[in-house]
C-alpha positions as CSV (number, residue, x, y, z in Angstrom):
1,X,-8.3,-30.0,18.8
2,X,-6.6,-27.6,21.3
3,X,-4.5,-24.4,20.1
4,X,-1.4,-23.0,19.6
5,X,0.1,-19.5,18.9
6,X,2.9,-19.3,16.3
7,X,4.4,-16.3,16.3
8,X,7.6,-14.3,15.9
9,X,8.6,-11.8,18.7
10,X,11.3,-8.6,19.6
11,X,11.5,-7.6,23.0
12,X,13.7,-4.4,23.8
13,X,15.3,-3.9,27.4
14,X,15.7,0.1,28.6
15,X,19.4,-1.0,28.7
16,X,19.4,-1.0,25.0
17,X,19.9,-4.6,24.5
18,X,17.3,-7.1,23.4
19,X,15.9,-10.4,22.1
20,X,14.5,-11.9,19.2
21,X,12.1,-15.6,18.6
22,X,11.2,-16.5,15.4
23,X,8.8,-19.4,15.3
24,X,8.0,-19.9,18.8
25,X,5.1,-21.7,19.9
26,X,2.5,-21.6,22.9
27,X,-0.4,-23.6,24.3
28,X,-3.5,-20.6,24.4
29,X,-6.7,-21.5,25.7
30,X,-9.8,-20.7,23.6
31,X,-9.6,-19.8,19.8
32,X,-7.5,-16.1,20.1
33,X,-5.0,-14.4,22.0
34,X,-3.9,-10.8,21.5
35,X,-0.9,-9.3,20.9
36,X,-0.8,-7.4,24.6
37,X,-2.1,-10.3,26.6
38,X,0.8,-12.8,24.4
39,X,3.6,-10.3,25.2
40,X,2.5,-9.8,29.4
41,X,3.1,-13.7,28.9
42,X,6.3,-13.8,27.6
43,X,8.2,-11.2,30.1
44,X,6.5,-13.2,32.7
45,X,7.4,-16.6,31.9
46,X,10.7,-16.0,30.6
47,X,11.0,-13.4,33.9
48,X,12.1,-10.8,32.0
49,X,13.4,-7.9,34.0
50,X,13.9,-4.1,32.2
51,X,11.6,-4.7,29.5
52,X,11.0,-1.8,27.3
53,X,8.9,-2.1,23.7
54,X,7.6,-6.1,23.0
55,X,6.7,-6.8,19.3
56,X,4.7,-9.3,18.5
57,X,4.6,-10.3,14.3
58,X,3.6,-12.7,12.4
59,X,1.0,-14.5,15.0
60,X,-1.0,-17.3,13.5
61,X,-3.5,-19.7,15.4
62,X,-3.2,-23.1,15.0
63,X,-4.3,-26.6,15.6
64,X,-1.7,-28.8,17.6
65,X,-1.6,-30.4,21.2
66,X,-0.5,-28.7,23.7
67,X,3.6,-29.8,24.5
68,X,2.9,-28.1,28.5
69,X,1.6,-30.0,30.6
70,X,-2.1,-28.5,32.5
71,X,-0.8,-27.5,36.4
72,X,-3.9,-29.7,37.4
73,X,-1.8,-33.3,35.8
74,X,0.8,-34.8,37.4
């Protein structure tokens, strides 16, 4: 079964703004991911720019299919 990380996350921008996710979910390979290597993910993806503190909380593994689809399928 492949894996998921369910998690909840803050991110604060040095402009004194931020975000919030609650219940977001994302395809990990392997059995763990931590909390550094999930936020680097997030800015990235989402292309975050002024990105101060990133909280991650309530992270859970789980077992789901993966929703993305591998870079390698077409």
């Amino acid at each position: 079964m492949e894996k998921r990380v369910l998690f909840d996350f803050e991110i604060e921008f040095t402009n004194g703004d931020g975000i919030q996710g609650q219940e977001f979910r994302l395809d990990i390979d392997g059995d763990d991911i931590s909390d550094e290597e999930l936020a680097r993910y997030i800015v990235e993806d989402m292309r975050l720019l002024m990105v101060g503190k990133v909280r991650i909380l309530n992270k859970k593994i789980i077992n789901e299919k993966h929703k993305r689809r591998h870079p390698d399928q077409k």
